[in-house]
N, C-alpha and C positions, 0 to 999 in steps of 0.2 A: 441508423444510429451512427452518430462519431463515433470514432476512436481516437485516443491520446496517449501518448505517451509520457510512463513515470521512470527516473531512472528505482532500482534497485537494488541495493548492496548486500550482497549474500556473505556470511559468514558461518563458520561450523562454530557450533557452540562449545561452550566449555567444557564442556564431556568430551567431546568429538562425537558424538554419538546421531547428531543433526544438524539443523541448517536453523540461522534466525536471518530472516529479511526486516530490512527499514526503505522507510522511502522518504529519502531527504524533502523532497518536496512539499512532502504531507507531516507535518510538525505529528510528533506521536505517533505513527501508522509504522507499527512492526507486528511483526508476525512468525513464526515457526512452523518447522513440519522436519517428521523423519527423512526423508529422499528429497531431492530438488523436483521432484515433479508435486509431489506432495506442497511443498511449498511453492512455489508457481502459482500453485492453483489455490491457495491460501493468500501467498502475496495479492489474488487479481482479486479476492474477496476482500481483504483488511482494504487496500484502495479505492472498492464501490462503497464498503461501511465509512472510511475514514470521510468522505467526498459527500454521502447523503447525510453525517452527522455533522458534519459544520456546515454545510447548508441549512439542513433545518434549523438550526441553533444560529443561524447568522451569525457564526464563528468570523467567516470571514466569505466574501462573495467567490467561490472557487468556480460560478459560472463564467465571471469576467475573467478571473485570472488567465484563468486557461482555454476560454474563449468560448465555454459552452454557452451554446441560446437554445 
């Protein structure tokens, strides 16, 4: 299996109480979690969901973009 790289922009939300991640790259693809490990591992999920939902939807070809075959 490839691997690729998304950047990720961590923010504490407005509470202060957690973390919201987005991924510039991925139009829509944010995500939340209490602790930053929490969220990591939520961020690596919203980016396999965001990446198999416009795929299947032929949103936009995200195998060429990013060079998946």
């Amino acid at each position: 299996m490839k691997k690729y790289t998304f950047s990720v922009l961590i923010e504490k939300d407005e509470d202060g109480n957690g973390f919201i991640a987005t991924v510039p790259e991925l139009k829509g693809c944010h995500t939340q979690g209490n602790t930053i490990t929490e969220l990591v591992a939520n961020a690596k999920e919203a980016i396999e969901l965001c990446l198999e939902v416009a795929t299947n939807d032929n949103l936009i070809n995200y195998a060429e973009k990013f060079n998946i075959a």
